[in-house]
PAZAPA-4460 file (N, C-alpha, C; in steps of 0.05 Angstrom, whole numbers, plus 32768, in hexadecimal, padded with zeros to 4 digits):
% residues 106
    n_x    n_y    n_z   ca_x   ca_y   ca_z    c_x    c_y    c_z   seq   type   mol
   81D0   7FE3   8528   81BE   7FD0   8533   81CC   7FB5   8536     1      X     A
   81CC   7FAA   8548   81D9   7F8F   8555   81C8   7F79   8552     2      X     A
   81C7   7F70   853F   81B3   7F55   8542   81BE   7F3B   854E     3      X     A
   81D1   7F3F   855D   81E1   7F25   8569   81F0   7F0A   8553     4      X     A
   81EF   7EFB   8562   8208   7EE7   8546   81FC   7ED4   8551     5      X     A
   81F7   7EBA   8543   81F2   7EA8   853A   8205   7E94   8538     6      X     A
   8210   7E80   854B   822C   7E6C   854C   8217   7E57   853F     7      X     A
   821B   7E4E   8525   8217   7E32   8523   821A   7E19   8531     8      X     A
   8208   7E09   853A   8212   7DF0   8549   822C   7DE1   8535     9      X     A
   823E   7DD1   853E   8246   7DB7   852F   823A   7DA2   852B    10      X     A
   821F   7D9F   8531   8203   7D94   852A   81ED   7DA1   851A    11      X     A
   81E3   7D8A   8509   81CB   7D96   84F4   81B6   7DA4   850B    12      X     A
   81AE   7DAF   8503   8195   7DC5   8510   8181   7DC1   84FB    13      X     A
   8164   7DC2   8500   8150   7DC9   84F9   8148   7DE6   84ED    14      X     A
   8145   7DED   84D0   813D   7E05   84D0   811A   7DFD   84C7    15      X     A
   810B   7E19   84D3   80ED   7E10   84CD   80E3   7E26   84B6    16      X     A
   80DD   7E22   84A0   80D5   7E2F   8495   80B6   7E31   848B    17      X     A
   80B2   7E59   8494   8096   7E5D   8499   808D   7E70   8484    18      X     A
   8083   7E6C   847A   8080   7E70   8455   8060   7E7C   845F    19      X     A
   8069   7E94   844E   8052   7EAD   844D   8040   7EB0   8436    20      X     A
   8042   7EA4   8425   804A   7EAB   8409   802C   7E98   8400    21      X     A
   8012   7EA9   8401   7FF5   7E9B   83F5   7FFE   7E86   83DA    22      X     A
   800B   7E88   83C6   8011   7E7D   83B3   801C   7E64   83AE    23      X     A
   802D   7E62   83CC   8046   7E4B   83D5   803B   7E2F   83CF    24      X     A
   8045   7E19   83B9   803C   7E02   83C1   8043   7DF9   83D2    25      X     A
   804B   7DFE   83E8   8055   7DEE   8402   803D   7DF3   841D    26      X     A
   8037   7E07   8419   8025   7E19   843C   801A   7E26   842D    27      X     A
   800E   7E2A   8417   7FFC   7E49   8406   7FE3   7E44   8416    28      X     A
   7FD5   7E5E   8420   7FC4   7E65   843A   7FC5   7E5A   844A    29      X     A
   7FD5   7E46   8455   7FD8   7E44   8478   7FE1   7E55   8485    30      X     A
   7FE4   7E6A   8484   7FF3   7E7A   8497   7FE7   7E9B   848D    31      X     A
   7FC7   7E9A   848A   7FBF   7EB4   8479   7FC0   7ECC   8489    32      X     A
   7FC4   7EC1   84A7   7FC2   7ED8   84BC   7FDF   7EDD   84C9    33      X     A
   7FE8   7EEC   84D9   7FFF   7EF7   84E3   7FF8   7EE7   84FB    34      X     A
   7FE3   7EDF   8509   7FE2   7ED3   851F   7FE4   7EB5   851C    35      X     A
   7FDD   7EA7   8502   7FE6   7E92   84FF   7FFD   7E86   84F2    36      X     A
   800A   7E9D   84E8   8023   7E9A   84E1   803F   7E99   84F7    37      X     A
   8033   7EA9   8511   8040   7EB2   8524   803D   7E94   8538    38      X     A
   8026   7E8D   8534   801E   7E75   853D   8029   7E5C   853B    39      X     A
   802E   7E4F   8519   8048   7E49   8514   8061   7E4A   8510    40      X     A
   8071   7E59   8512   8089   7E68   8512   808B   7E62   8533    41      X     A
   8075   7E5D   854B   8084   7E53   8562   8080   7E34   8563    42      X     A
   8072   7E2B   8557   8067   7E11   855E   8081   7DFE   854B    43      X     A
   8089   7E0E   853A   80A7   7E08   8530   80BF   7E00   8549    44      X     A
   80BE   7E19   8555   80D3   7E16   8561   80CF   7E03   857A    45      X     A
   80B9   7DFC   8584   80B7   7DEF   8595   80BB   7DD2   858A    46      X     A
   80B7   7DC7   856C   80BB   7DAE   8562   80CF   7DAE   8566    47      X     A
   80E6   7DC7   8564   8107   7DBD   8565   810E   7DD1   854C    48      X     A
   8108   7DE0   853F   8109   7DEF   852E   812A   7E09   8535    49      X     A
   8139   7E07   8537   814D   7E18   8541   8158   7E36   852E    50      X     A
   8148   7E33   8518   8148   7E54   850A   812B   7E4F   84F7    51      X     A
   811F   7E68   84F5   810B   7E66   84E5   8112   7E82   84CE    52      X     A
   810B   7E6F   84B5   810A   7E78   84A2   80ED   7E86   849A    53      X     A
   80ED   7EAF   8499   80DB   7EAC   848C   80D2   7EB1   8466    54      X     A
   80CA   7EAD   845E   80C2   7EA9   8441   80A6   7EB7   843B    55      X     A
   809E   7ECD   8426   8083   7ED5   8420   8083   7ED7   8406    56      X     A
   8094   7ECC   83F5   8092   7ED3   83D0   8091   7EAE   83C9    57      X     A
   8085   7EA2   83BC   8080   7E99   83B0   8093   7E93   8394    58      X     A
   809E   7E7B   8392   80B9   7E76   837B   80AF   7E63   836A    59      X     A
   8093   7E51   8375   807E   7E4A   8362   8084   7E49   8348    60      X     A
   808A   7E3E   832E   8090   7E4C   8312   806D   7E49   830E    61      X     A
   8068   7E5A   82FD   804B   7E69   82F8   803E   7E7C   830B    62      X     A
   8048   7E81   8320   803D   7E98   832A   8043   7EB6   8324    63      X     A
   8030   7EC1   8330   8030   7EDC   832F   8045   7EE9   8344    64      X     A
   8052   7EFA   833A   806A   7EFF   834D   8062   7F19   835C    65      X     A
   806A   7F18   837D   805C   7F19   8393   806F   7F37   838D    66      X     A
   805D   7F4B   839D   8066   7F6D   839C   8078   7F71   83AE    67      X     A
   8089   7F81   83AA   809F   7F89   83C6   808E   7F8D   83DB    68      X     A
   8072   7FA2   83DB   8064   7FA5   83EE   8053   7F8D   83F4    69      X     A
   8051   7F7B   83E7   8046   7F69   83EE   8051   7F55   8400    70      X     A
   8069   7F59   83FA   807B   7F46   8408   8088   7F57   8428    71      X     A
   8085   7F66   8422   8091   7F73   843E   8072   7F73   845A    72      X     A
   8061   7F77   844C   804B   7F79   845C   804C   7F5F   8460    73      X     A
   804F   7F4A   8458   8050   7F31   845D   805A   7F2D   8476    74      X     A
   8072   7F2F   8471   808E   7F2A   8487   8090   7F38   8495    75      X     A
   808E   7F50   8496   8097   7F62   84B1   8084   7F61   84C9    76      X     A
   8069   7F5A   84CD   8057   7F59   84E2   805B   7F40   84F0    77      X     A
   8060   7F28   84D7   8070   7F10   84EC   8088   7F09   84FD    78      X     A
   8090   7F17   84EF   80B4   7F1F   84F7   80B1   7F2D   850E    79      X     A
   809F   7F40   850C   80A0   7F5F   8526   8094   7F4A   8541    80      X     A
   8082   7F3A   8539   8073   7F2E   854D   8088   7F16   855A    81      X     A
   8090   7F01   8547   80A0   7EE4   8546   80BC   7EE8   8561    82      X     A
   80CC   7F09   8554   80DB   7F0A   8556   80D6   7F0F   8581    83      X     A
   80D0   7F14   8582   80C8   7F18   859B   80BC   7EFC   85AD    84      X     A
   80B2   7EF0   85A0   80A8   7ED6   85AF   80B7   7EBA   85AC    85      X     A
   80D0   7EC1   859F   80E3   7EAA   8593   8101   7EB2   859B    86      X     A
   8109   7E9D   85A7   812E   7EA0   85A8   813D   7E94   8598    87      X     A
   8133   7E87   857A   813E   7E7F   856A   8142   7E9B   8554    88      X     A
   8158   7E9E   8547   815C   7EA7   8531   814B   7EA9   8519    89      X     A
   8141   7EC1   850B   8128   7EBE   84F9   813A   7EC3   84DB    90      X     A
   8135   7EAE   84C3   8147   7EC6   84AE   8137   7EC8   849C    91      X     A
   813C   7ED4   8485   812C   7EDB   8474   8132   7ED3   8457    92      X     A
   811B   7ECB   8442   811E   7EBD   8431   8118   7ECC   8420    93      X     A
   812B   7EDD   840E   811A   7EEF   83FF   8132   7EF9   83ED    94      X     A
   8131   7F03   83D6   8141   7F12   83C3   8141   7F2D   83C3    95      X     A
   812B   7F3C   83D1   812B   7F5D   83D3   813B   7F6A   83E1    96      X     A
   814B   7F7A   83E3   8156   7F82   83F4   8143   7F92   8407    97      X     A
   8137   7FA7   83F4   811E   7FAC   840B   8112   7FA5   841F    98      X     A
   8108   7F84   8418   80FA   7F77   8430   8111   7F6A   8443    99      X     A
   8130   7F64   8436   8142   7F5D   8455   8140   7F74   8465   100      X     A
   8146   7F8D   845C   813E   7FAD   8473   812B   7FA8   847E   101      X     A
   8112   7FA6   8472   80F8   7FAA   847D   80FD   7F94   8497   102      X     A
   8109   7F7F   848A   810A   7F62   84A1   811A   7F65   84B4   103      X     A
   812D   7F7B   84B7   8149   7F76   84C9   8139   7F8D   84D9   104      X     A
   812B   7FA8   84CB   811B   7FB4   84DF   810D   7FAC   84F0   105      X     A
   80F5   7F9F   84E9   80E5   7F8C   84F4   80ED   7F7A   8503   106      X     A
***
């Protein structure tokens, strides 16, 4: 599978990060739907956003730590959808190896 390459500018770039993750003190339930998550993840790139980061676990200290399946269902319907309506680069914010597959599928 060819996911193409990615030349860094010699200029800072914008990355936008779109945080899935109910728990998140940063975005926790703004983005409870796939359509509003997909929603921001473009409205990113239109600010100037040039890779979007996505994120669905929660690093919070006191939370409840988010399920592999929890986290993949997260990310892969935004990704499946994003990835198609965006010519920016999407990456993924996560420690599972499972969910980078699930993400590089998607």
């Amino acid at each position: 599978m060819n996911l193409g390459t990615f030349i860094l500018p010699s200029t800072p770039v914008v990355m936008g990060v779109l945080n899935l993750a109910s728990e998140s003190f940063c975005d926790g339930m703004a983005f409870t739907t796939v359509e509003s998550a997909v929603a921001r993840g473009e409205q990113m790139v239109l600010e100037g956003a040039a890779i979007i980061d996505v994120n669905a676990e929660s690093t919070l200290p006191g939370t409840e730590k988010t399920s592999l399946q929890q986290e993949i269902d997260r990310i892969t319907p935004v990704i499946e959808i994003l990835s198609k309506r965006i010519a920016v680069p999407i990456s993924i914010n996560t420690s599972n190896p499972e969910v980078m597959q699930a993400a590089v599928i998607a």
